[in-house]
Wavefront OBJ file of the C-alpha trace (Angstrom):
o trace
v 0.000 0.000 0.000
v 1.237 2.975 -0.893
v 1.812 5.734 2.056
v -0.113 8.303 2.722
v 0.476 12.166 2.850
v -0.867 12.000 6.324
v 1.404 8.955 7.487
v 3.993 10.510 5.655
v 3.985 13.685 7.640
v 3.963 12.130 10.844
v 6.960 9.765 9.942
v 8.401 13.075 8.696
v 7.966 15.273 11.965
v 10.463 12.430 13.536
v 13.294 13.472 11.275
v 16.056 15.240 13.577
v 14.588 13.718 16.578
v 17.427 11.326 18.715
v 16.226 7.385 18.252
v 13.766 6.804 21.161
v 15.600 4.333 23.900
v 12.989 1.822 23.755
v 12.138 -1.667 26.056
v 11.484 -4.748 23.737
v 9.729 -6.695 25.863
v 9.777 -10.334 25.459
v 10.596 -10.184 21.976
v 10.997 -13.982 21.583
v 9.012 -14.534 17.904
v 10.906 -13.661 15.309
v 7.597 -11.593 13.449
v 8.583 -8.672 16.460
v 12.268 -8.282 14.411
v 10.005 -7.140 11.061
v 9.339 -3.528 12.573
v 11.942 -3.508 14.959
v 14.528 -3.617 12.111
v 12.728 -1.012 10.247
v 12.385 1.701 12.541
v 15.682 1.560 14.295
v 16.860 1.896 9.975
v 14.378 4.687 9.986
v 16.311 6.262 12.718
v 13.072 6.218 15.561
v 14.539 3.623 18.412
v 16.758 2.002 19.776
v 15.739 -1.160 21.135
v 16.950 -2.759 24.248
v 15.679 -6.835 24.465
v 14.445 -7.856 27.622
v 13.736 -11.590 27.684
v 15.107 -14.931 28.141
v 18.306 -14.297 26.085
v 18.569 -17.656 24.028
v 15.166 -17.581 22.784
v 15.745 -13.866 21.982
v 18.726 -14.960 20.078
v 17.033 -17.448 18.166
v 13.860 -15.384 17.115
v 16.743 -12.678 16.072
v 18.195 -15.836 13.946
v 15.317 -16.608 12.798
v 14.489 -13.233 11.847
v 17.909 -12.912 9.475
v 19.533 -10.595 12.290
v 22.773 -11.239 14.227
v 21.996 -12.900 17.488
v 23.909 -10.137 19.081
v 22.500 -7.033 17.051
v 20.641 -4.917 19.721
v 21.122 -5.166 23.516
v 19.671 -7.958 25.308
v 18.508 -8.010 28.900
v 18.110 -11.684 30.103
v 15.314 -12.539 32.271
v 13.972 -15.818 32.886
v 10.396 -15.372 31.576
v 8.097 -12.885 30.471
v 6.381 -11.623 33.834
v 10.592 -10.784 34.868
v 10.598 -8.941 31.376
v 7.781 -6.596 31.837
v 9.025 -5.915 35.496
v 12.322 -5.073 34.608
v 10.840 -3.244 31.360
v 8.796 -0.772 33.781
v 11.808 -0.786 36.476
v 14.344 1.020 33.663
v 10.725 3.090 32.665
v 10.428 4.501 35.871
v 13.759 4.945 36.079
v 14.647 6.860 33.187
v 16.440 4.385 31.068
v 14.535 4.249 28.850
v 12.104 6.515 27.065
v 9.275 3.977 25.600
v 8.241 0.365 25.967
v 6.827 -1.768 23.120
v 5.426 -4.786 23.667
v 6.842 -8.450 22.344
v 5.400 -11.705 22.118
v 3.115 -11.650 25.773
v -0.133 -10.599 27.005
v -1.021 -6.730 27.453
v -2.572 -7.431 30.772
v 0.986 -8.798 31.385
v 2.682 -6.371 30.528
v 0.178 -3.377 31.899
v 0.109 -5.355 35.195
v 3.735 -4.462 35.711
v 3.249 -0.778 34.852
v 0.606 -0.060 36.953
v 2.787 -1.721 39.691
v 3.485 1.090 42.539
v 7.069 -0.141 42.749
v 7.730 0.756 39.216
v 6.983 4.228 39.290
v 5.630 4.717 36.125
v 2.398 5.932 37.395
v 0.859 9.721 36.589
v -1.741 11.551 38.267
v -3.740 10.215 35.006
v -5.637 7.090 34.177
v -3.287 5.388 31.872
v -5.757 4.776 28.601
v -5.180 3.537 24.981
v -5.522 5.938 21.544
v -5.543 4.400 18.176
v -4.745 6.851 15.531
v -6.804 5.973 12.478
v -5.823 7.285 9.089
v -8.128 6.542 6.174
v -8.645 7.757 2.802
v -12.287 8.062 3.478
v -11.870 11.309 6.211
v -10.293 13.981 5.256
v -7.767 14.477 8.067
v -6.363 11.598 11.061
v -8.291 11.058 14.039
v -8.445 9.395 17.432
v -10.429 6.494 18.905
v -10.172 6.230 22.419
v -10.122 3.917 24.303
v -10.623 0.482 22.790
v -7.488 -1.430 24.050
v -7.473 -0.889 28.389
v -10.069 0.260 30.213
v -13.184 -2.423 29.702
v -16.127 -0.174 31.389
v -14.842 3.570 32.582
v -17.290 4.967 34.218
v -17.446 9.439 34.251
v -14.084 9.682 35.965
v -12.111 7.470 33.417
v -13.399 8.695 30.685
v -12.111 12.480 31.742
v -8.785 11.157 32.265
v -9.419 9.387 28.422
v -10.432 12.558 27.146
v -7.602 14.352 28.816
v -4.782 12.232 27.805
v -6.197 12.071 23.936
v -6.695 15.829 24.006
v -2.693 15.732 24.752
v -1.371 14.010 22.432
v -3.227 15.343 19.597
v -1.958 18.821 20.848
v 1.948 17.065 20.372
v 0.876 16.462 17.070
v -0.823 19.034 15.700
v -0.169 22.044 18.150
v -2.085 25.005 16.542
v -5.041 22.932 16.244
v -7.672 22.339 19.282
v -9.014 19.602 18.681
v -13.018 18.376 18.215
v -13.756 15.705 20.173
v -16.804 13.583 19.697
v -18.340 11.555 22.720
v -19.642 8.760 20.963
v -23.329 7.130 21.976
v -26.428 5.054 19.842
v -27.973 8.010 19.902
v -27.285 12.101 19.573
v -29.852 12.919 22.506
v -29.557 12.114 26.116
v -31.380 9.617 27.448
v -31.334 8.601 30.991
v -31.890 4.939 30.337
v -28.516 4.927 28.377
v -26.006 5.566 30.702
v -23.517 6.656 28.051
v -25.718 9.828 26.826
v -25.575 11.143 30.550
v -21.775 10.609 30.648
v -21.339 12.752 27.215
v -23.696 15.396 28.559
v -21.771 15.144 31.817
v -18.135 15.546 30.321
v -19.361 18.756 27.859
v -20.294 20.149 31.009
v -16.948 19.921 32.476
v -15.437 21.597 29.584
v -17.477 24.988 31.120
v -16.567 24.481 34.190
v -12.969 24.227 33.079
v -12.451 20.706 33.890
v -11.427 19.495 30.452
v -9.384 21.990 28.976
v -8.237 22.319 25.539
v -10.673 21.205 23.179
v -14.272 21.246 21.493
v -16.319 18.957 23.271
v -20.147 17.670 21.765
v -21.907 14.736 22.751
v -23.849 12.451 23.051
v -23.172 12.006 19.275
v -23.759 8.934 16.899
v -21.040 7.605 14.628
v -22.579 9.016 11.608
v -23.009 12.599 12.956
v -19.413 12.833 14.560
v -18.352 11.938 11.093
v -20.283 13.430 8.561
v -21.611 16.624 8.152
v -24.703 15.419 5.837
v -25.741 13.440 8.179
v -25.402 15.816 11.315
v -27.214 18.588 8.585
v -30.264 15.791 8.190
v -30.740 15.022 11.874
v -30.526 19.004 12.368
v -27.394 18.814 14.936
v -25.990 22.382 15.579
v -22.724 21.556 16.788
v -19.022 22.802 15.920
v -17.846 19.176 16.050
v -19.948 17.244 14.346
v -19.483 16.062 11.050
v -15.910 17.048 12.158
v -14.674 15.027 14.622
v -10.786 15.107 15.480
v -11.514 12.671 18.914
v -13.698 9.802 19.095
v -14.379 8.593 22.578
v -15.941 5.354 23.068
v -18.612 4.046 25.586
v -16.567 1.019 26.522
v -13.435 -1.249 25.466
v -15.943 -3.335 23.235
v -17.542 -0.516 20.949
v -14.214 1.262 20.430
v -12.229 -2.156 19.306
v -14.544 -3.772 16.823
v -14.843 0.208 15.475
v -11.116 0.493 15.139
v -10.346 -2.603 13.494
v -13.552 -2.798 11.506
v -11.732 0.420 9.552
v -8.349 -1.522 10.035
v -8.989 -4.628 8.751
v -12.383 -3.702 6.128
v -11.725 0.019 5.647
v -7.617 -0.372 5.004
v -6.649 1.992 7.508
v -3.387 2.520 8.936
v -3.868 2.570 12.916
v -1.300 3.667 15.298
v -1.528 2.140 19.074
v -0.036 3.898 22.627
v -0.812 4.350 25.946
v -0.770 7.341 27.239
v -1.129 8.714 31.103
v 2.071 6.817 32.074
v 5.538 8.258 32.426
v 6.480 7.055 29.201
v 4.326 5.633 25.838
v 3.903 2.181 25.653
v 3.406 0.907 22.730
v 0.335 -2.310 22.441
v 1.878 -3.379 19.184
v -0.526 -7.202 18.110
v 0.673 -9.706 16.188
v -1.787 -9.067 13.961
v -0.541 -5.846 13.447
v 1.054 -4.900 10.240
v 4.677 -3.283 9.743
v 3.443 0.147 8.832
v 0.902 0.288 11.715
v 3.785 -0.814 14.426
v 6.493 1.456 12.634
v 3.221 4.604 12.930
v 3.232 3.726 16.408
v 6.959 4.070 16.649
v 6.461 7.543 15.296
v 4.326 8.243 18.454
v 6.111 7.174 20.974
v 8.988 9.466 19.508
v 7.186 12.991 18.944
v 5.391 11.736 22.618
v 8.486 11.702 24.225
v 9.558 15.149 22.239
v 6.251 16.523 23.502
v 6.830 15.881 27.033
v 10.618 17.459 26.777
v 8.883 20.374 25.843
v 6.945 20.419 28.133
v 3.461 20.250 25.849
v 2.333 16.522 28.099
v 2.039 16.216 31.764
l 1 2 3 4 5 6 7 8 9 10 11 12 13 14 15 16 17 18 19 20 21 22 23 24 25 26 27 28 29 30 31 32 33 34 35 36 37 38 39 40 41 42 43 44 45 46 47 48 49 50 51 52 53 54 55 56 57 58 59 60 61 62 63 64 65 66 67 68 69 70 71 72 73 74 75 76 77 78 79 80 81 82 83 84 85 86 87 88 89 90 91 92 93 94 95 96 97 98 99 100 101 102 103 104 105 106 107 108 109 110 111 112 113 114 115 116 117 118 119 120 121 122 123 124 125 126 127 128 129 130 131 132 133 134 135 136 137 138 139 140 141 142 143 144 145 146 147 148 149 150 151 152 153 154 155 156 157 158 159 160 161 162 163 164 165 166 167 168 169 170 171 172 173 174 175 176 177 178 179 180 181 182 183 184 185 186 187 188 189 190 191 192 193 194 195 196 197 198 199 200 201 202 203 204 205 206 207 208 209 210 211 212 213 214 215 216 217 218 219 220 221 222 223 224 225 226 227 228 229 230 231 232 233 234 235 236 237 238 239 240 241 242 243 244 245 246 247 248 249 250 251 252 253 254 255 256 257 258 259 260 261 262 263 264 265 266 267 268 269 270 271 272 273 274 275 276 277 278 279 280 281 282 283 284 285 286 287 288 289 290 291 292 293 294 295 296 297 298 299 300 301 302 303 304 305 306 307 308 309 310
């Protein structure tokens, strides 16, 4: 597939950036080496291994690498991986962790530990960033990947930590984000109109800062301006949505890869809210998508240099 302007001027903004010190954790298939070998080429990490070494060296073998290309960390399984991953997080070592061949509740068990001090003041949530040739611009879907059922609290801290890294990315915008229910009016018998209603009032109260907040809003009116004109919706974000935010874990994964996998769209995956981006990369993921996320996890780290993330 060819790339798009869009992914194109992401990959672009990395240029002149330092490669991103990054935890490889568990990285004991050799399918993980694909993107890893491409973005440390492309200048965006460098990897540190953290596994048991000699199946890390044979995935690397296996992958047509040297066994003794990148850095390798040896610990004795993966649980010891994603400690020691979110030990050197906490401490500084390094600036990003990408996941390898283990479970993301593994792996997010260890972050959220207390001892690794990786924690924020935030809810740590997940942000796909879709790209598509049928929208005009990227957006965000948030969160489909870690929290299953946030209730009003979680989903300000989702809002929050979206509304931050779309501000790293596009800084003179302010973004439009588009709290996503079945329906564009509230309803009390659908608990996720009163929490839309709920977070656009936080906005005035200066809660949520940042951003254009609308909602409740369906799919099609968040996303098309016909079909927000038809349903009469008088709203500055609708039909223009820069943020989607989800009900619950559910909606917001079969959306994303419904566009991934049936609409050809290149999706990006990070959490955000912890001390550094950690990057959800699936094995089902393809090269571009883990080397977009790559991209991320670099300008996320440039952003919080600056000072533009908390």
């Amino acid at each position: 597939m060819t790339m798009t302007p869009h992914y194109q001027a992401i990959m672009a903004r990395c240029a002149g950036l330092l490669p991103l010190k990054t935890a490889i954790v568990h990285p004991v298939q050799p399918t993980v080496f694909e993107a890893v070998g491409d973005a440390v080429a492309a200048g965006l990490i460098d990897p540190v291994l953290i596994g048991p070494a000699t199946k890390i060296a044979r995935a690397l073998t296996q992958a047509g690498h040297k066994p003794d290309t990148y850095e390798i960390i040896d610990t004795p399984h993966s649980h010891a991986a994603a400690d020691k991953a979110a030990e050197l997080g906490g401490a500084g070592q390094v600036g990003a962790i990408m996941k390898g061949s283990l479970h993301s509740d593994e792996l997010l068990k260890a972050i959220l530990a207390p001892a690794a001090g990786l924690r924020t003041e935030r809810r740590i949530s997940h942000v796909f960033l879709i790209i598509t040739k049928d929208y005009p611009h990227p957006f965000i879907i948030t969160d489909a990947a870690v929290n299953i059922t946030p209730d009003l609290e979680d989903k300000a801290d989702i809002v929050r930590n979206a509304i931050g890294l779309w501000r790293v990315l596009w800084p003179a915008d302010t973004p439009k984000v588009a709290i996503l229910a079945a329906v564009e009016t509230v309803n009390p018998r659908m608990p996720a109109t009163l929490d839309a209603a709920a977070l656009c009032k936080m906005v005035d109260r200066g809660q949520i800062e940042g951003a254009l907040l609308d909602g409740p809003l369906a799919f099609d009116n968040a996303v098309s301006l016909t079909a927000a004109k038809e349903k009469g919706i008088i709203s500055p974000v609708a039909g223009q949505a820069d943020i989607l935010v989800v009900p619950d874990i559910e909606s917001g994964n079969m959306l994303a890869k419904q566009l991934i996998f049936l609409g050809g769209a290149d999706a990006a995956g990070v959490v955000l809210g912890a001390r550094v981006p950690i990057m959800l990369t699936s094995r089902a993921d393809s090269v571009r998508a883990r080397m977009l996320s790559c991209a991320l996890a670099v300008l996320i780290d440039d952003g919080r240099k600056k000072g533009m993330l908390k």
